[in-house]
N, C-alpha and C positions, 0 to 999 in steps of 0.2 A: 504494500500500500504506500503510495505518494502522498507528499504532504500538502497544504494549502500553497505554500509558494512553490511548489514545481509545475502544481496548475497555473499558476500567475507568470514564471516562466515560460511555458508551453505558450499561452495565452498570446505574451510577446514574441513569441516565436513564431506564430503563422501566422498575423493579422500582416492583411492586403493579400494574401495569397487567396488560391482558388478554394471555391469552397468545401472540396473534399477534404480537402487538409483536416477538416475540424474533426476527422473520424479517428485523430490522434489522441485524442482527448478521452475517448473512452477511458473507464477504468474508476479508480476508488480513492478520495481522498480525503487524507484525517482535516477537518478543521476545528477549530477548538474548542467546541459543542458539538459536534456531529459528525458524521462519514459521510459525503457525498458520492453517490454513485452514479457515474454517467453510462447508464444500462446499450443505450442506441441512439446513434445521431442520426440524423433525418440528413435523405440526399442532396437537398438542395433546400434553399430559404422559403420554397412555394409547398414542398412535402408536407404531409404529416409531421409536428412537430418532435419534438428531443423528448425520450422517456429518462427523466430522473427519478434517483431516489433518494432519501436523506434517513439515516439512521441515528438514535440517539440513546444512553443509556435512562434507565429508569431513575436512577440516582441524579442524571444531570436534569431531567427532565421536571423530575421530584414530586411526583402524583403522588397521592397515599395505596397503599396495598389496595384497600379494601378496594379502589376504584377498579381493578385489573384483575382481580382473583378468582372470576369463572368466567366462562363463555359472554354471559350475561351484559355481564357487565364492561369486558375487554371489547364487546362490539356497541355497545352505549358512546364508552369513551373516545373508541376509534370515530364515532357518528359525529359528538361533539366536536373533538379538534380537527374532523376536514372541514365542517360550519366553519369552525374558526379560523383556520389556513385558508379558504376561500373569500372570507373577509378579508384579510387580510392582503392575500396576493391582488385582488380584485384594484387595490391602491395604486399596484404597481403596475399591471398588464399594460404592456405596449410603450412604457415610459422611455424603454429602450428604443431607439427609432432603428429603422429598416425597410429592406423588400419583403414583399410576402407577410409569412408569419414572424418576422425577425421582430422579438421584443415579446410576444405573447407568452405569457406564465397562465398555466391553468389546472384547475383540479375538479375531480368531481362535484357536481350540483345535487345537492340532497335535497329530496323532497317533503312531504309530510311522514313518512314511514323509515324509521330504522332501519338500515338495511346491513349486513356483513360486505363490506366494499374492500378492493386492492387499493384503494388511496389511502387507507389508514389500516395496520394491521399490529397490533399490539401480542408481545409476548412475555414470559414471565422477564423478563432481561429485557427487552427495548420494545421501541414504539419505530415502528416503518414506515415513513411516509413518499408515496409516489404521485409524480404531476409531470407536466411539460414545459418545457422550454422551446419556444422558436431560436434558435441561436441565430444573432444577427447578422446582414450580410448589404452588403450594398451594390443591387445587380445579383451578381452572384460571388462578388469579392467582398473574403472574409470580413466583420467588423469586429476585431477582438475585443474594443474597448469599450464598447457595449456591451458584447457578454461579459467580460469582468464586474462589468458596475452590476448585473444581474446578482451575479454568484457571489459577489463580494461586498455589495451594500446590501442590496434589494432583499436577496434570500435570506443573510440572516437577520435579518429587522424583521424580516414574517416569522421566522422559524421563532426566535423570539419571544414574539407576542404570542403567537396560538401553539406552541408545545411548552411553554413553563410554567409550571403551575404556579407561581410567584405571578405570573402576569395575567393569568385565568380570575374571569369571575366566578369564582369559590363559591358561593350561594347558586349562583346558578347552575352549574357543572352538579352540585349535590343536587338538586331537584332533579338535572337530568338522570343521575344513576337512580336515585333513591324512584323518584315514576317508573324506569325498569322493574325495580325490582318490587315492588306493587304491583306490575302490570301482569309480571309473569307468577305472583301471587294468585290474581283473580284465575290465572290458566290452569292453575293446581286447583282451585276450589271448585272451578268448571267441571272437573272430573270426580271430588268431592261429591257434589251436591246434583249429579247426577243435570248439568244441564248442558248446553252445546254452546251457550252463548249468554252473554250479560251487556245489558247496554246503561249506564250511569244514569240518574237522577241530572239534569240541568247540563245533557249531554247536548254540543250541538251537530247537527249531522247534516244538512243543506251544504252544498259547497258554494262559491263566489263564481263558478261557472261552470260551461262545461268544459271548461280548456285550463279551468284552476282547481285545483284542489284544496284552496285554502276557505277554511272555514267563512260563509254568508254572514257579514253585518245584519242586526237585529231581525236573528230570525229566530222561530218560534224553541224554547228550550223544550229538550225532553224529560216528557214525566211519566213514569210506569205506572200503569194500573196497580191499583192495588191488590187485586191478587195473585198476580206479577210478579210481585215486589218480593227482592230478597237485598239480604246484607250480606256485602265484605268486609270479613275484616284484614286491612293490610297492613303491613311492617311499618310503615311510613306516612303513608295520609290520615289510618285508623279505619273508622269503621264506617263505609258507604253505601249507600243503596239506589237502588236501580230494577228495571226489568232483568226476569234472568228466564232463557225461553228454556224448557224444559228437552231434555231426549226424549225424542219419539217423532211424529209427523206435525208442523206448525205452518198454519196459512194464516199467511197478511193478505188482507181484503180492505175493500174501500174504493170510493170514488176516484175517479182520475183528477192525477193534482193534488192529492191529501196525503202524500207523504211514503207509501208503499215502497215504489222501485229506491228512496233516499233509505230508506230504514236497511233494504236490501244492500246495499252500493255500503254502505256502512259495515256489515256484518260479513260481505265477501272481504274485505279490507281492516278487518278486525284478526283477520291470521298478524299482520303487524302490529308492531310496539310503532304507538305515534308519540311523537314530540309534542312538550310543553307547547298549551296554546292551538291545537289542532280543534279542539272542541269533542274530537274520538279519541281521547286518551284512554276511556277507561271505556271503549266501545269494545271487548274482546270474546273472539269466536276461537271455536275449536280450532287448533294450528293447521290439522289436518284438512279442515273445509273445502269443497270445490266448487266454485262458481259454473255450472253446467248449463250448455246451448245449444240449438242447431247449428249444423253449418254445413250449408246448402255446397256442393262441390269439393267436400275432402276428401282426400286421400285415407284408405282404411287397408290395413293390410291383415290377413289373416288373424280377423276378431270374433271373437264367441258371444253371436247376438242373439242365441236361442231362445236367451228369456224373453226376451222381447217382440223377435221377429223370426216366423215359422211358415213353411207350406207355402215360400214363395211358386209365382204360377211357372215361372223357369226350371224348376225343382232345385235352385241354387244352394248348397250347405251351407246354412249361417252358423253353424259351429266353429267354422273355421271360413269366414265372411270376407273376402275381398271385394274393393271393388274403387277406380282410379276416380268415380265422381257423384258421390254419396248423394241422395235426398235428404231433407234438414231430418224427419222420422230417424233413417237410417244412423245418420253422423250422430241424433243425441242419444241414441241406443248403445251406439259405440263409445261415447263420452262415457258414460255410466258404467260400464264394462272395465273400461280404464281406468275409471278411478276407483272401483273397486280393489282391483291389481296394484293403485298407487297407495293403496290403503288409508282414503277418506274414509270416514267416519260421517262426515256431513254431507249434503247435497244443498244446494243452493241452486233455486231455477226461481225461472221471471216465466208468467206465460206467455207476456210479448216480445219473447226471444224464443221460444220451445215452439217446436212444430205440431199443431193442431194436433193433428191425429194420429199423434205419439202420445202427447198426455192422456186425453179420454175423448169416448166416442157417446156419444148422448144417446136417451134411449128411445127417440125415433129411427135415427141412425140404425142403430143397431136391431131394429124392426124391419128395414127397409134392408139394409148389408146385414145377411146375415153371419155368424161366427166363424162356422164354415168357410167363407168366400173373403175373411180378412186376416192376415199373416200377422197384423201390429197384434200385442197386447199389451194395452194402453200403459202407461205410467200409472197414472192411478189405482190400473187393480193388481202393482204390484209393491207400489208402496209401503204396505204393511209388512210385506214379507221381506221388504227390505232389510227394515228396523227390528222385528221382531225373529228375524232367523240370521240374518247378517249384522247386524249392530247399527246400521245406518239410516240415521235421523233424513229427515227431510225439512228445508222451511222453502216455503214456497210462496210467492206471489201471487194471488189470480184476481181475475174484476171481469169473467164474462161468465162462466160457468160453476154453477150452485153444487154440478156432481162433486168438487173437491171438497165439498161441508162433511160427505160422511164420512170420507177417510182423516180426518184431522181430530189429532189429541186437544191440542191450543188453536184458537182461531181468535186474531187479534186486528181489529178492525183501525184503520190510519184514518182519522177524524180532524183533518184542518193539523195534521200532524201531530194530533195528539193519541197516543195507543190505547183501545179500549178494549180488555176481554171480552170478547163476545162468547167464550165457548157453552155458558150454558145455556145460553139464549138459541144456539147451531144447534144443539144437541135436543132440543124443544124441537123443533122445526124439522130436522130430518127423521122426526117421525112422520109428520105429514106429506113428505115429497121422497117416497121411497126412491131406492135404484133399483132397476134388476138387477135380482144374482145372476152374476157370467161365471160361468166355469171354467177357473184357469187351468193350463199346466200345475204341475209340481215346481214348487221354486229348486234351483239346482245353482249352485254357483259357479260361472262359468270358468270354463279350463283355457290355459294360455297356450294359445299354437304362433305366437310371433317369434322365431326366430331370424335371426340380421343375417343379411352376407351384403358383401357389398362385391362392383365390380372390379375387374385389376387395374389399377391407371394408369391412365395413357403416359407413352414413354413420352418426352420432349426430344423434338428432331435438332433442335438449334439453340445457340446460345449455352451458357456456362455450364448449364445443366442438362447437356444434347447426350441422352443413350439412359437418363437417372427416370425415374418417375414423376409425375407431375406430383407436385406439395398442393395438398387443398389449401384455397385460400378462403376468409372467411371476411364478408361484405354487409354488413350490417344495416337493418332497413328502421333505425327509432327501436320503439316495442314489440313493430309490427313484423317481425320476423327477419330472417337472415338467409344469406348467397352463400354456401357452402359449397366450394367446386363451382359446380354447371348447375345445380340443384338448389332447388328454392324452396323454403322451409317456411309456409307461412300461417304465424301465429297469433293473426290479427284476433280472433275470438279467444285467446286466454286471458279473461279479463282479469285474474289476479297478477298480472308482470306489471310492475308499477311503475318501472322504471327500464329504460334503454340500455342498463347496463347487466341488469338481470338477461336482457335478447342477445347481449354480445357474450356473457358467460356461458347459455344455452351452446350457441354456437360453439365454443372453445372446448366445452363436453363432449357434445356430440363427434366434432373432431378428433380430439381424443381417441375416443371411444371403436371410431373409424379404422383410426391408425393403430390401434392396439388391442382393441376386446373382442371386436365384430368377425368374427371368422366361420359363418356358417353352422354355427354349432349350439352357441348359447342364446339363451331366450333375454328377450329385453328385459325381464324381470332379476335375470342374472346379470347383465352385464352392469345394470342401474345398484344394484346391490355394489357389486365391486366398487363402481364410483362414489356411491353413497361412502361406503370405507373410508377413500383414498380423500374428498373430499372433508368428511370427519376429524383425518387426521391430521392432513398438510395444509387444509385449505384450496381453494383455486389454484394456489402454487404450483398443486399436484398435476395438471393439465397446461403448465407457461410452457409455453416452446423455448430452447434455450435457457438462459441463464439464467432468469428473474420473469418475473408477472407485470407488466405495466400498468400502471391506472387505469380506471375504464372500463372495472368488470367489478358485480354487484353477484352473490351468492340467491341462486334459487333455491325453493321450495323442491323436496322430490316432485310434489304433484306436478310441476310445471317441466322435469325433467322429463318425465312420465310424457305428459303433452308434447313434447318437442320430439322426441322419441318416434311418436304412433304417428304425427305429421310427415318423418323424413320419407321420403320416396324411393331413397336412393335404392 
């Protein structure tokens, strides 16, 4: 390892030259608070910016133990000081003048929800932080004397301010761990007290749009019914109360506009620990939860949609169900299937996203089509046998069809956004509007036939790498999905990836996964397992290409690796 002045050396040593010079600069340097590591330089000033990283001890840093001592908590604090290094760099971005990106500092944008991110990674021993640098240039000739004022004013004035706890707001930083570890209190009580979800007393859950996710100035607070109502008690706030929706089958009902689809949008989004100020702080749902959809044209590869779907008129086996461009029925049959597999516990559906007549068939319908001459068997009349032979709860939305009253334990009606139990008043009334009894199948849960292979890669005819194999490259699209290869992965319906960096992580798995697990042999349930391990132990780290991780990747849920998984086509 090199020291602060051999970088400042080096520094005067290639300014005015061309701009590849600067790839001398790689490498590792002690400066008097931190190690600098210069991971990859960017080819020219217009590229994709410079992956740095800055490492620093615990001691110089001088957080207390207790803030770093589990999981929990080590990703609270990593959340807090990228907030506060992106403060801070934000002073500085671009002050350095240049072409292109010459002078840009930048790190991950957090959003409302905690996330496990590569910009900040905390261990028992140091705190890791990685971001980018445009290294300056003018044209495309070097400007050393701007990077220096970067690296040598700029950065440690940030590093500074948002990694010493001497220069941290101390009350604030304890609100933020101490709300974790309350949060993840109410997630132990959830299983406790036998419920799937709890939403706070004076919670607010409107957002300020549909493109913000920050909580709606003076909108209506929520308040549970009272027979609802349960208490938490936590390590840190004490003892709260709120709606707590029980296990079993639970429909939200109500007019349109009166809060339904917001209370929903809330409890898919409640698998996260949110930040002070959110207004869904203490809005938390089973971790496992899955937000479930149609989606008219996926991709479904060898899935067991027997429960659902039989006696197609092709004689097609849905036991082992392919098919390159799904019907919305089909695709949410399949969703269910898979998340079964991904091991939800909860279902989560809107009816104005589920395909008609996959949910239920009404009983002129079913007058008119008889049993015989229909393959679906509805959502509804499997429901129960979800929960009560599989473990899996339901809360569901509906507002056109009264058949989902007889299958619901809790039926809680969104009144001007305010929640009213209705269940005994349902339970009165579905005496008078029977259903007919249909006669299902036997419930069976279904067996996994996805196993991966993928094809051989095309060799490259030309250039450095003429006679090697092609290296997947990986293209990132926002949330909405990712360019893998030649192969388009797209994820626009998993509405719990909350963040861009969670789609670029996906991608860097599946990759992975590609290059090392995928060999015609193991089932996606194994090869996900293995990851789930390596991801457990190393972090993202365990999937970097090369030497280090660069900023820019946010840690999934299984469920969502699960989804990425049963989309690839490859």
């Amino acid at each position: 390892m090199q020291n602060a002045s051999d970088l400042k050396t080096q520094l005067q040593a290639i300014h005015h030259r061309s701009y590849p010079a600067y790839k001398s600069l790689k490498g590792s340097y002690q400066f008097r608070d931190f190690i600098l590591h210069i991971d990859h330089v960017q080819g020219d000033p217009f590229a994709s910016p410079s992956h740095i990283r800055i490492r620093l001890s615990h001691k110089t840093a001088g957080f207390p133990a207790a803030y770093y001592k589990d999981t929990l908590t080590r990703v609270t604090l990593a959340d807090y000081l990228t907030r506060q290094f992106e403060t801070q760099i934000n002073h500085y971005t671009f002050r350095a003048k240049g072409s292109g990106k010459s002078g840009l500092i930048s790190v991950s944008h957090c959003g409302q929800e905690v996330l496990s991110r590569s910009a900040c990674e905390i261990t028992d021993k140091e705190i890791t932080a990685r971001f980018f640098i445009g290294f300056p240039a003018n044209g495309r000739t070097i400007n050393a004397t701007e990077l220096e004022k970067i690296l040598f004013d700029f950065l440690p004035a940030c590093i500074e301010k948002a990694f010493f706890y001497k220069n941290t707001d101390c009350a604030k930083l304890e609100q933020a761990i101490f709300l974790a570890e309350d949060q993840d209190s109410i997630r132990t009580q959830l299983k406790e007290k036998n419920l799937v979800a709890f939403v706070a007393d004076h919670s607010v859950l409107p957002r300020e749009s549909g493109i913000s996710s920050r909580p709606l100035r003076d909108s209506v607070p929520f308040m549970s019914p009272q027979s609802l109502r349960v208490s938490m008690k936590l390590p840190h706030e004490g003892t709260i109360y709120g709606m707590g929706i029980p296990a079993g089958i639970t429909l939200i009902v109500g007019g349109g506009y009166h809060g339904k689809s917001t209370l929903l949008n809330a409890l898919e989004l409640g698998v996260y620990n949110h930040i002070a100020g959110d207004g869904r702080e203490y809005v938390i749902t089973d971790d496992s939860a899955l937000k479930l959809r149609s989606e008219d044209g996926r991709f479904i590869r060898n899935v067991d949609i027997s429960l659902f779907i039989n006696d197609l008129p092709n004689k097609k086996d849905t036991r082992c169900f392919s098919t390159e461009d799904a019907s919305g029925s089909i695709s949410q049959a399949a969703g269910i299937v898979e998340g079964i597999e991904a091991g939800s516990k909860v279902f989560l559906l809107d009816e104005d996203t589920s395909a008609t007549n996959f949910m239920v068939r009404d009983t002129f319908m079913q007058e008119v089509i008889s049993r015989e001459k229909e393959p679906i068997t509805p959502f509804l009349e499997r429901s129960k046998d979800l929960y009560e032979k599989a473990g899996i709860s339901t809360i569901l939305v509906a507002g056109s069809s009264g058949a989902f009253f007889h299958i619901a334990d809790t039926v809680i009606q969104m009144d001007s956004y305010h929640p009213v139990d209705i269940s005994t008043k349902v339970r009165a009334l579905c005496g008078k509007y029977p259903l007919n009894e249909q006669k299902v199948s036997a419930f069976s849960m279904p067996q996994n036939h996805q196993i991966l292979s993928k094809k051989s890669p095309g060799i490259r005819s030309h250039g450095r790498g003429a006679g090697k194999p092609e290296r997947l490259k990986i293209k990132v699209h926002g949330k909405d999905g990712f360019l893998l290869g030649h192969q388009d992965v797209d994820l626009r319906y998993i509405e719990q990836i909350v963040d861009s960096e969670q789609t670029a992580a996906l991608g860097l798995i599946l990759k992975y996964a590609m290059e090392n697990l995928i060999d015609g042999q193991r089932t996606i349930p194994e090869i996900i397992q293995i990851l789930s391990e390596e991801l457990h132990r190393k972090g993202l780290s365990a999937f970097a290409e090369g030497s280090s991780l660069p900023c820019g990747y946010a840690v999934p849920r299984i469920q969502e690796i699960y989804s990425c998984f049963n989309r690839y086509r490859g």
